[in-house]
C-alpha positions in Angstrom: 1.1 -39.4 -25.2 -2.2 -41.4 -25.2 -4.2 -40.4 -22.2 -4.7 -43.7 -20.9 -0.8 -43.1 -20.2 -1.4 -40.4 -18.2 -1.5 -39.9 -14.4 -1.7 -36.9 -12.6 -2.2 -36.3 -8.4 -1.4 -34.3 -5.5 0.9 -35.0 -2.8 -1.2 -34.3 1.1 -0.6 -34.5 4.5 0.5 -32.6 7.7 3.7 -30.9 7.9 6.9 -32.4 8.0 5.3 -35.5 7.1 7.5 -36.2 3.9 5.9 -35.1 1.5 8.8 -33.9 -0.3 11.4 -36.5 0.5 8.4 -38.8 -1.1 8.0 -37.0 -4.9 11.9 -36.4 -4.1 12.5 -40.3 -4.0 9.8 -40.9 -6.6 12.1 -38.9 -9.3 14.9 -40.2 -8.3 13.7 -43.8 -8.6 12.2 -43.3 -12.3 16.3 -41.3 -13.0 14.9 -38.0 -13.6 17.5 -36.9 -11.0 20.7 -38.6 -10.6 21.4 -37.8 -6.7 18.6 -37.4 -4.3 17.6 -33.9 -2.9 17.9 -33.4 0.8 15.7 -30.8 2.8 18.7 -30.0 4.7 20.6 -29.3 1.8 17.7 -27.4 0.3 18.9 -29.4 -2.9 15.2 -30.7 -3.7 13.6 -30.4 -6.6 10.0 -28.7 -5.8 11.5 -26.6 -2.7 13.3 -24.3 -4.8 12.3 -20.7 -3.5 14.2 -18.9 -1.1 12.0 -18.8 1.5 11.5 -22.9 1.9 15.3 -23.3 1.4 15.7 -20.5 4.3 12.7 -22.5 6.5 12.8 -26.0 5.3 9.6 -26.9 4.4 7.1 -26.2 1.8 5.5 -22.9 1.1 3.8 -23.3 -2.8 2.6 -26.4 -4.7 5.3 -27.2 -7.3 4.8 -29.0 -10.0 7.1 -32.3 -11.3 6.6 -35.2 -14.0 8.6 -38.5 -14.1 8.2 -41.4 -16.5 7.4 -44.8 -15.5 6.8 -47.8 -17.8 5.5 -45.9 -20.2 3.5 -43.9 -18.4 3.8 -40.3 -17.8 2.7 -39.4 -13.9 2.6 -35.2 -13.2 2.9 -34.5 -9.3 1.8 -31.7 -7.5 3.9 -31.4 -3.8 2.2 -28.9 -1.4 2.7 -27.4 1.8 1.3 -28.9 4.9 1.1 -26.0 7.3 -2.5 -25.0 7.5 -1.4 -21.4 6.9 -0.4 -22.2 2.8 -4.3 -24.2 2.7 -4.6 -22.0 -0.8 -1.5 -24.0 -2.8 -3.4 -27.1 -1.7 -6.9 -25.8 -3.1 -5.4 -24.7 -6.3 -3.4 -27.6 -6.7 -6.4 -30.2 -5.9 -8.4 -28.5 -9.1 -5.6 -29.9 -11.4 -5.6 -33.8 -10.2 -7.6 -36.2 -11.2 -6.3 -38.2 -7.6 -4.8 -37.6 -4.8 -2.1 -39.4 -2.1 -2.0 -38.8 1.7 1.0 -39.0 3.3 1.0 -40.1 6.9 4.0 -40.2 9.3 4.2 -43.4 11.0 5.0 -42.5 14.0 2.2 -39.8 14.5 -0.1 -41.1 12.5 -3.8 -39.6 11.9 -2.6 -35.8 12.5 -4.5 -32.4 12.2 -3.1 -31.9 8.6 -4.1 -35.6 7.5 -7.6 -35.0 8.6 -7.6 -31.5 6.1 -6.2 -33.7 3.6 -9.0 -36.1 3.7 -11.5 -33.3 4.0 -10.6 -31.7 1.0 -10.5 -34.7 -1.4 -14.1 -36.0 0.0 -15.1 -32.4 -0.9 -13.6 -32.7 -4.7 -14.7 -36.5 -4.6 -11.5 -37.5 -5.8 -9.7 -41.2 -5.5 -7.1 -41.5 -2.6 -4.5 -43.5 -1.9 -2.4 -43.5 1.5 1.6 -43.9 1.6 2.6 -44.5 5.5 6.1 -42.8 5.8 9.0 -43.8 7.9 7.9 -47.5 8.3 11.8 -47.8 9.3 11.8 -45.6 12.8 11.7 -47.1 15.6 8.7 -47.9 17.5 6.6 -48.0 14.7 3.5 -50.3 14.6 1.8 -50.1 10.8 -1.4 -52.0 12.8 -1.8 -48.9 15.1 -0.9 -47.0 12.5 -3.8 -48.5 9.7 -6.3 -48.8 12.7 -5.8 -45.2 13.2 -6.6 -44.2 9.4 -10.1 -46.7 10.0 -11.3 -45.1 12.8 -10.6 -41.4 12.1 -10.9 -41.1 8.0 -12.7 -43.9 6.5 -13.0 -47.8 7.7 -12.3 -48.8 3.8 -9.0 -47.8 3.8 -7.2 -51.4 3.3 -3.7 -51.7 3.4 -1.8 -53.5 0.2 1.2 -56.3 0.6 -0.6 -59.1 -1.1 -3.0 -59.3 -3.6 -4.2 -62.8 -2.7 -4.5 -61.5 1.3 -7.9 -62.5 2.3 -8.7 -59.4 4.2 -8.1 -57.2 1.1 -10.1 -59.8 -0.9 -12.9 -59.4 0.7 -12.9 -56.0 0.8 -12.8 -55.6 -2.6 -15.6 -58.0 -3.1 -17.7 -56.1 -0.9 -17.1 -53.2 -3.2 -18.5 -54.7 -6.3 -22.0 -56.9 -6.1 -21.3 -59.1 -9.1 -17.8 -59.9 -7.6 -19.1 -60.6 -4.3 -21.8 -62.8 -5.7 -19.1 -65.0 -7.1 -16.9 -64.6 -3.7 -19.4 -66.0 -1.3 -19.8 -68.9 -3.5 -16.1 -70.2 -4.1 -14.5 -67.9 -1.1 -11.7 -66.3 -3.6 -11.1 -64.2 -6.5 -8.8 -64.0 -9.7 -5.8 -61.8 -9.9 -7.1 -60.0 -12.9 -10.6 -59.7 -11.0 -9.1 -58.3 -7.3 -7.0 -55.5 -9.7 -10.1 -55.2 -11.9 -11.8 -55.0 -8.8 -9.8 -52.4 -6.9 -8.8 -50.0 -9.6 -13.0 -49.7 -9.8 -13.2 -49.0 -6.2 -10.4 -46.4 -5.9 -12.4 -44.5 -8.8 -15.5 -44.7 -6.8 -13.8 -44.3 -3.5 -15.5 -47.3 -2.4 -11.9 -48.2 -1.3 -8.6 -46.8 -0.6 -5.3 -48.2 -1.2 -2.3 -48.2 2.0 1.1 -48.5 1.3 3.9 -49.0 3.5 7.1 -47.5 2.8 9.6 -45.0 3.9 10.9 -42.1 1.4 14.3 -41.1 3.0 15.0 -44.6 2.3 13.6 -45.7 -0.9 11.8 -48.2 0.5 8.3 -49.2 -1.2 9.0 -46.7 -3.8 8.3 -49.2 -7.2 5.2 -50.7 -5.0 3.9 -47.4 -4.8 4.7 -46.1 -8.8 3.1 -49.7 -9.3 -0.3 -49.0 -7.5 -0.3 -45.2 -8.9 -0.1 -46.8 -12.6 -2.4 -49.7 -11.7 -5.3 -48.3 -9.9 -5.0 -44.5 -10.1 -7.6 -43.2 -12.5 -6.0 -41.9 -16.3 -7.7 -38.3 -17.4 -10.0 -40.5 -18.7 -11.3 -42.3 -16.1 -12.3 -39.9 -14.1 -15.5 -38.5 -12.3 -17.3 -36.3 -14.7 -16.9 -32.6 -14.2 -19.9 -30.1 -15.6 -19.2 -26.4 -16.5 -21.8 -23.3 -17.2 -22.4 -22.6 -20.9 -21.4 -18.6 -21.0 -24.9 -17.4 -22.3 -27.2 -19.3 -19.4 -25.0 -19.8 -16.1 -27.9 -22.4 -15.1 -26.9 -24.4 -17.9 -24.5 -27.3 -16.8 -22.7 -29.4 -19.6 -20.3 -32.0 -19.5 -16.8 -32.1 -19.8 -15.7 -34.7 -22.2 -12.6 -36.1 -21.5 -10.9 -36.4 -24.5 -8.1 -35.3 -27.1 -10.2 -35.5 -30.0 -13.0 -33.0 -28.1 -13.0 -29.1 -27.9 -10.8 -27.9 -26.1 -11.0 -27.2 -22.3 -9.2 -26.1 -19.5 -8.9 -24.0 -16.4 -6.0 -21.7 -14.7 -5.7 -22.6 -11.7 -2.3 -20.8 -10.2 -0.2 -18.2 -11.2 3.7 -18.0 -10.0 5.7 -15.5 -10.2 9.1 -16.2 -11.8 12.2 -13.7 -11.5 13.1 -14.4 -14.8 9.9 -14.3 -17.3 7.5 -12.8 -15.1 3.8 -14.6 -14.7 3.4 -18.0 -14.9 0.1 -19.1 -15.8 -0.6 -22.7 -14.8 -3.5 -24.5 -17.2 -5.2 -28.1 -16.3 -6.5 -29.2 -19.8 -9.4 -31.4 -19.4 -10.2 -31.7 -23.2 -9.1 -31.5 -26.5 -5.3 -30.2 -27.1 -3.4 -26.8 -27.1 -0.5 -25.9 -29.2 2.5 -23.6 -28.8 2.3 -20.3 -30.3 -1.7 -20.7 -31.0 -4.7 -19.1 -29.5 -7.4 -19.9 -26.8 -10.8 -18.3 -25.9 -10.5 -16.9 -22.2 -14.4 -17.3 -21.7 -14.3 -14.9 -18.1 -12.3 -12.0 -19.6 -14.6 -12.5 -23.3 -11.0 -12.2 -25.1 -8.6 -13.7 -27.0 -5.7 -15.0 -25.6 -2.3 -15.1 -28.0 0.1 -17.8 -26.6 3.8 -18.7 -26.9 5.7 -21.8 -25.7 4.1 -24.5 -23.5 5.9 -25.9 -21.1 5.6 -28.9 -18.6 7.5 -27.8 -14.9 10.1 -29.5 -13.4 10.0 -27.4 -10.1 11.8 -24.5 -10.9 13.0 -25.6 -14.7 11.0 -25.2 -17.4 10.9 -27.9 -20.3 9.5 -26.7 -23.9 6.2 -28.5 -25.6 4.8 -28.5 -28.8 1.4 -29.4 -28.4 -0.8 -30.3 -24.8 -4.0 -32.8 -24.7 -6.1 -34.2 -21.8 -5.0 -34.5 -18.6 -1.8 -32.7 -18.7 -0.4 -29.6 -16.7 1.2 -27.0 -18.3 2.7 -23.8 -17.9 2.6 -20.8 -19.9 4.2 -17.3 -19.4 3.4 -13.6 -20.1 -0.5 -14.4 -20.6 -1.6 -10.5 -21.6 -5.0 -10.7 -19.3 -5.3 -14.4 -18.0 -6.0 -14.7 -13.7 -6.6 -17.2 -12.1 -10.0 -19.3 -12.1 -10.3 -18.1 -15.5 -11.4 -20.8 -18.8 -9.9 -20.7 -21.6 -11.4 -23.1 -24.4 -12.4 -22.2 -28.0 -14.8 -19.6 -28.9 -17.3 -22.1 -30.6 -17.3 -24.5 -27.7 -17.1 -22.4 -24.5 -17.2 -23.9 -20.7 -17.0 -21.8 -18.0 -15.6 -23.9 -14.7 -16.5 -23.2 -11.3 -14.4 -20.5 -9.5 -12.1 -21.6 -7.0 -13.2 -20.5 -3.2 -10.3 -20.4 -0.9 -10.7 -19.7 2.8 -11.3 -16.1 4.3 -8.2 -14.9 5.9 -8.0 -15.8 9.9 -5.3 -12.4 11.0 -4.8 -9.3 10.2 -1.9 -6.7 11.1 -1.0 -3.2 9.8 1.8 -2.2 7.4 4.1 0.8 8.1 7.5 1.2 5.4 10.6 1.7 7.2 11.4 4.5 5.2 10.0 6.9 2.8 11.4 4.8 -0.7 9.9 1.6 0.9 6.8 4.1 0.8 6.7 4.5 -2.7 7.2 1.2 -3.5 4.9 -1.0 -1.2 1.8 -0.9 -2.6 2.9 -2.1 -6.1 5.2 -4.7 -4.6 2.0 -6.0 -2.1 -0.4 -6.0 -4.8 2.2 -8.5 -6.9 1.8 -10.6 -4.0 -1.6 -10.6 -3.7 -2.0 -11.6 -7.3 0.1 -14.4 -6.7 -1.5 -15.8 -3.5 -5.6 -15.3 -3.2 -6.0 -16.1 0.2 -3.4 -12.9 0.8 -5.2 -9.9 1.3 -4.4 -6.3 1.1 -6.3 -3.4 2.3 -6.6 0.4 3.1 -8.8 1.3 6.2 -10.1 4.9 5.1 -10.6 5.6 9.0 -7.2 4.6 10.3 -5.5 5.6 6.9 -3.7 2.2 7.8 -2.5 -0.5 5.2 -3.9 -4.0 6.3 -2.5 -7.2 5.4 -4.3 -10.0 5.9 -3.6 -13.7 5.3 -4.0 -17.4 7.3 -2.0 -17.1 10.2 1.1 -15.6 11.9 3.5 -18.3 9.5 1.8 -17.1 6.2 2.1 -12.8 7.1 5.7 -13.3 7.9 6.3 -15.2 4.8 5.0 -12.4 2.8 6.9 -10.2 5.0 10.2 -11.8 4.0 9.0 -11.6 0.3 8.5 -8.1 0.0 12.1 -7.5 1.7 13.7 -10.7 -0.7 11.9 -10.0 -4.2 11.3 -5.9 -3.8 13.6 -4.8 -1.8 11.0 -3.3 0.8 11.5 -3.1 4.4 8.4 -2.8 6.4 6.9 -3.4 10.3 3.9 -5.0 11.4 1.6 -3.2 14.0 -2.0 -4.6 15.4 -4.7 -2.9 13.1 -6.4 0.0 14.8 -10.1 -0.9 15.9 -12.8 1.7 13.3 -14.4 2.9 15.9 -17.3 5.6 16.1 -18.7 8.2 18.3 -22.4 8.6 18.7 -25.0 10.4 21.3 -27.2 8.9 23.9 -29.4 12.1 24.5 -30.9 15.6 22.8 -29.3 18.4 23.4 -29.8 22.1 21.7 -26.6 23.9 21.9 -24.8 27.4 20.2 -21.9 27.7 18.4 -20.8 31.1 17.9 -17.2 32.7 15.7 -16.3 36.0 16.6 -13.2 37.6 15.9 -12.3 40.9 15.6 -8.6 41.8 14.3 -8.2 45.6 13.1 -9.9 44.9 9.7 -12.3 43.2 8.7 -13.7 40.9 11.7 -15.5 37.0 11.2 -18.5 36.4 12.7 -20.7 33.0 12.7 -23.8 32.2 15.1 -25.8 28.9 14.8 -28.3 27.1 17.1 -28.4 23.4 16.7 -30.5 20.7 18.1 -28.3 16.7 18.2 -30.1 13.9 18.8 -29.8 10.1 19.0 -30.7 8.0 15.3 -31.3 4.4 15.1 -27.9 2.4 14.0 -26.4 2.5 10.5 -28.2 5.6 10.2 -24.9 7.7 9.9 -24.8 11.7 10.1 -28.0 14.0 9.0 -28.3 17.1 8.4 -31.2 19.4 8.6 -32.0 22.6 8.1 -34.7 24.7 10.1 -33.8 27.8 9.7 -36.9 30.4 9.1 -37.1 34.2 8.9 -33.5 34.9 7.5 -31.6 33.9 11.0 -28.9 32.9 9.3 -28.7 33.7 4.9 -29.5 31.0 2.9 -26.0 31.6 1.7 -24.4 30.7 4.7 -26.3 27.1 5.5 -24.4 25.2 3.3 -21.5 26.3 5.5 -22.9 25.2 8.7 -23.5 21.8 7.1 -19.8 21.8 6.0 -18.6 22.7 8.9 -20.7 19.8 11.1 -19.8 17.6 8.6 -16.2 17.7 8.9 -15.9 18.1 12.4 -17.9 14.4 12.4 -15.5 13.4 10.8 -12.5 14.4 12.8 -14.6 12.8 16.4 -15.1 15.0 19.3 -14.3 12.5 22.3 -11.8 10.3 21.2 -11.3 11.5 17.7 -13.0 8.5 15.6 -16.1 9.7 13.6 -19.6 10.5 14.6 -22.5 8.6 13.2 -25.9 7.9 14.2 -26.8 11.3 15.3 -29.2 13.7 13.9 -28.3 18.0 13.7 -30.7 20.4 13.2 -30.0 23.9 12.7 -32.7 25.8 14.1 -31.2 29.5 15.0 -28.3 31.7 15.1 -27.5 35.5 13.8 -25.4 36.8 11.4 -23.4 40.2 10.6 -23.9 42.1 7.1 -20.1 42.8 6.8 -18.1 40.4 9.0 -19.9 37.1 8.6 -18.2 34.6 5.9 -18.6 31.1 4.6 -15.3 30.2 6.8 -17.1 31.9 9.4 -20.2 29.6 9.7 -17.8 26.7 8.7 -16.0 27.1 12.1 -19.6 28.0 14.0 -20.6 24.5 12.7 -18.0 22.9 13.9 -18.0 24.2 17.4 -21.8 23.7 17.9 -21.1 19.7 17.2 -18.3 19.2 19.2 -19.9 21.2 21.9 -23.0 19.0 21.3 -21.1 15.5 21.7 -19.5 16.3 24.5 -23.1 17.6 26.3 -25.2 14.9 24.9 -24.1 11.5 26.7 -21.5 10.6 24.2 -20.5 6.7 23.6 -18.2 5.0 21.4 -19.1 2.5 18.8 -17.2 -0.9 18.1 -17.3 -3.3 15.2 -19.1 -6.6 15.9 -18.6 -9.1 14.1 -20.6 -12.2 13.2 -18.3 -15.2 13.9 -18.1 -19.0 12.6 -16.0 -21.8 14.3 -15.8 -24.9 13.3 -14.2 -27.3 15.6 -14.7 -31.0 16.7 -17.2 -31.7 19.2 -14.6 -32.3 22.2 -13.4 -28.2 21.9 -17.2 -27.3 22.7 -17.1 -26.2 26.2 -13.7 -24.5 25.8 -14.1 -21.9 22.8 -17.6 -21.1 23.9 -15.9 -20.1 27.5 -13.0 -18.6 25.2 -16.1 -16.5 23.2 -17.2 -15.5 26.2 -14.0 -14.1 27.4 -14.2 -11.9 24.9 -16.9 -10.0 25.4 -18.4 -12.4 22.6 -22.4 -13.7 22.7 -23.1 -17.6 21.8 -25.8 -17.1 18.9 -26.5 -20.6 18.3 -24.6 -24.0 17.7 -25.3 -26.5 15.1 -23.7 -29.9 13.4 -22.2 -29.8 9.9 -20.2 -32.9 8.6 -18.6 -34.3 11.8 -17.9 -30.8 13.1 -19.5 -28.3 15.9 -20.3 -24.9 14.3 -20.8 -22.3 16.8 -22.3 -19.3 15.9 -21.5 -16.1 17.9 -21.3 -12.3 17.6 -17.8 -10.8 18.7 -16.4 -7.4 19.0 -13.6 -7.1 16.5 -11.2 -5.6 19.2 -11.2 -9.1 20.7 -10.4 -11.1 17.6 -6.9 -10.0 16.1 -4.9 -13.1 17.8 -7.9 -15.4 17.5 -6.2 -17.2 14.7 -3.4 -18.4 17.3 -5.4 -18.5 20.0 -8.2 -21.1 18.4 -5.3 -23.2 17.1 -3.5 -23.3 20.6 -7.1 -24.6 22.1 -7.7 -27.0 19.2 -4.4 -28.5 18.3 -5.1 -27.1 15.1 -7.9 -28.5 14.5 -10.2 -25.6 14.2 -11.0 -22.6 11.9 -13.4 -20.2 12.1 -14.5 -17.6 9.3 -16.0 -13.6 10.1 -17.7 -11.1 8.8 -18.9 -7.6 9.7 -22.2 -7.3 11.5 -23.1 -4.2 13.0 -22.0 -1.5 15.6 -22.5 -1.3 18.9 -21.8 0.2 22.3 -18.4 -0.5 23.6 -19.0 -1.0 27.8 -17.6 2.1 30.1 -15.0 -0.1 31.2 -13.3 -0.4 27.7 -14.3 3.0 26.3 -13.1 5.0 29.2 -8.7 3.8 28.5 -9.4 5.1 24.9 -10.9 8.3 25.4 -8.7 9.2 28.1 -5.5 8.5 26.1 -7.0 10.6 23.3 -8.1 13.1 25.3 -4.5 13.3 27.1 -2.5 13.4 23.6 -4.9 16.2 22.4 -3.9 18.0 25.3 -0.5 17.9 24.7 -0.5 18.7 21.4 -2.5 21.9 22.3 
């Protein structure tokens, strides 16, 4: 099909705002389907999996094509919860547009305002749809007013071409057509669509319709506008890629059939029946079934079998792919996403998709010891499938972490593992890394002497602790002159320090930050032994810690949040009630970023708790930042529980 032809967008908004009834009506309207899904029912057409039939919403983009007037029109549908933000950032890659759905009796809500914010990011055209026009109660004015004030004042609502107010906004758009509007105070019909579709390219100007999907109403306006002032593959903005050989070398895409070929994978999903799914956006040139393309990150070549164009969950065979379309292909040998696949003569290398750092974290135990052997393979497949689902092992805690958006998005994967492998698990709060250190010097003796009929052991060592500077972890140095101890037998001592760091002396977490020097000790010709000064070692440091002002060390973390400027004075008090120190503040976009510095014991439920404070409307990102000294008060209910247990078990 000629380009031209072709549209392609993505279907936003906030949850349950109708997203899906919407591209379900659209289908129906252009007789793809013959009876209309229902949500209820889960009978729709891009809510197929288990888990958004179970919950009855979406979870993953799906993709979906209809025909109208000639024209072919792909559709992405993606979740609105704020937890499944990934589909949406995958799916926006492969658009060339995009259309917000708003509810009209909530109007401007949390989800519409991520919406917006991501397609001012990508700088792609919008269009509005205003949902549920037939409830009760609902005023499109408020409604319209709303979008203005909140997202953009040119968004301008469309029920008559010749309506003044629309009129004029378009003129404004354009100088030559407002040159010829303030002189004879109208335009032609040919000029106001001329006019518009050149502002929706340039998002000078964004289209409203009115309509409501569970009743078909302003379904053909809306297929109308998409056709009529919805940019083609063509039309839109230009997108520039690295050449392979100089990453600071940007080229331009050309968007064309008859131009190398170009395009970039941008989702994979896994299906029960063929395994991977690739899913391409080809921005140039065409692809064939059963050829080959260029995968310029992996520096291979990719052997492919049949394309295919998605209709949710089916699968429809192509022969060949050009500009602008979406395809699907399966069993890809080494092909992930953000990967570019062109030819090798003519490579482009896109930008990598970023998606957001995970917000929550919890640990991971199998219920029983075959869910064991099978839950790291079954995670990782998950993983794969979802970037913005993490999975980790904490070397301290010899925990599995899991880490995704929010509360919603773990307990998805949760139900996953149990649905698609057959793996039962339960979810714990991750344990905090923390570390023991010293305050003070201290020179102490550790001394192994044990006599047993035979042979006896017999280690004797002197050692000096004292406090190091931070990130300095354990050191180890030897002092030893005049054959105290045989040079034979330091290697031991250091062992045996070593790994009694490791296993903590207070409340069993490891000891950093601390200088030991050996300095003395004795040894016996017959009964001393490597396990000897091993154990000597090890007694001197715990004996140290315990005499040298020990403290435990926690995890601070430096700590983002975004949030609209009327949250201010709450999440800073909410910082401070946890432990947390305000760093800074500063303005970026139309958002309050405040900087702080936050133990990481405090933050497990900040997801929830910063989305309770903000009605949703902030996020916040972290990172690791240092270690510190956890206050008396804190450390004290952790060393005593630790020291109570060891007790117990002695």
């Amino acid at each position: 099909m000629d380009a031209n032809k072709k549209r392609n967008f993505i279907l936003l908004g906030h949850a349950q705002s109708g997203k899906t009834t919407l591209a379900e009506s659209l289908l129906y309207y252009c007789k793809v389907t013959t009876r209309k899904g229902r949500i209820e029912d889960g009978t729709t057409v891009s809510d197929y999996s288990f888990d958004e039939i179970e919950r009855g919403n979406s979870i993953n983009l799906s993709l979906l094509f209809c025909d109208y007037l000639g024209n072919r029109i792909q559709i992405i549908d993606t979740p609105g919860y704020a937890d499944f933000s990934g589909e949406v950032i995958s799916g926006i890659r492969a658009v060339d547009s995009g259309i917000i759905v708003v509810d009209a009796l909530s109007g401007v809500q949390v989800g519409t305002e991520k919406a917006w914010q991501l397609l001012e990011e990508s700088g792609l055209p919008c269009m509005f749809f205003i949902n549920k026009i037939d409830k009760e109660e609902v005023n499109i004015n408020s409604v319209l007013a709303d979008l203005k004030s909140t997202l953009s004042k040119n968004c301008v609502i469309i029920e008559s071409l010749e309506d003044p107010v629309l009129m004029e906004a378009i003129a404004e758009s354009d100088d030559s057509l407002l040159e010829k509007y303030l002189v004879v105070l109208r335009l032609s019909i040919d000029e106001i669509k001329g006019g518009l579709s050149n502002a929706v390219l340039k998002r000078k100007l964004f289209p409203v319709i009115v309509g409501s999907a569970l009743a078909d109403k302003g379904i053909q306006d809306l297929l109308e506008d998409i056709v009529q002032y919805l940019p083609s593959p063509l039309q839109r903005s230009p997108i520039s890629a690295a050449a392979p050989s100089n990453p600071e070398e940007k080229k331009e895409v050309i968007f064309k059939d008859d131009a190398p070929f170009s395009a970039f994978v941008f989702k994979n999903i896994s299906d029960p029946y063929v395994g991977q799914l690739s899913l391409l956006r080809i921005f140039s040139g065409t692809l064939a079934s059963n050829s080959t393309f260029y995968n310029v990150n992996k520096k291979t070549k990719e052997r492919i079998g049949q394309l295919h164009i998605l209709q949710g969950k089916e699968q429809r065979n192509l022969d060949i792919a050009s500009c602008g379309d979406i395809v699907a292909l399966a069993k890809l040998k080494d092909v992930q996403v953000s990967d570019s696949a062109c030819q090798e003569k003519e490579q482009f290398l896109f930008d990598p998709l970023i998606f957001p750092e995970t917000a929550i974290s919890a640990s991971v135990k199998p219920k029983s010891r075959e869910d064991e052997e099978k839950i790291s393979d079954a995670l990782h497949k998950l993983a794969a499938e979802d970037h913005t689902f993490k999975v980790t092992h904490d070397p301290q805690t010899k925990e599995l972490i899991i880490s995704g958006l929010g509360d919603l998005h773990l307990s998805v994967m949760v139900g996953r593992l149990k649905k698609r492998f057959n793996v039962s698990v339960e979810l714990g709060t991750p344990k905090v890394s923390y570390k023991e250190t010293v305050t003070k010097s201290i020179k102490v003796q550790g001394k192994f002497k044990r006599q047993s009929g035979g042979r006896g052991q017999y280690g004797d060592c002197w050692i000096e602790v004292a406090p190091l500077q931070r990130g300095s972890g354990l050191e180890f140095v030897d002092k030893i002159f005049g054959g105290a101890i045989p040079r034979n037998f330091i290697p031991s001592v250091e062992k045996g320090v070593r790994q009694a760091a490791l296993e903590g002396a207070v409340a069993g977490y490891p000891i950093e930050d601390v200088r030991v020097t050996l300095v003395d000790g004795s040894y016996h010709e017959v009964d001393s032994s490597d396990m000897a000064f091993q154990i000597a070692g090890a007694m001197a440091l715990r004996k140290a810690i315990m005499e040298a002002a020990p403290v435990l060390l926690e995890p601070v973390m430096d700590v983002k949040v975004y949030i609209p400027e009327e949250f201010l004075g709450a999440i800073s008090g909410d910082i401070n009630s946890r432990r947390g120190r305000i760093m800074g503040m500063e303005v970026k976009d139309k958002q309050q970023v405040v900087k702080a510095q936050v133990p990481l014991s405090e933050m497990f439920k900040y997801a929830n708790d910063l989305r309770s404070i903000t009605a949703g409307r902030g996020v916040y990102i972290m990172h690791f930042s240092h270690y510190e000294e956890v206050p008396h008060k804190v450390s004290m209910p952790i060393i005593t529980q630790y020291q109570a247990t060891k007790k117990q078990e002695e």
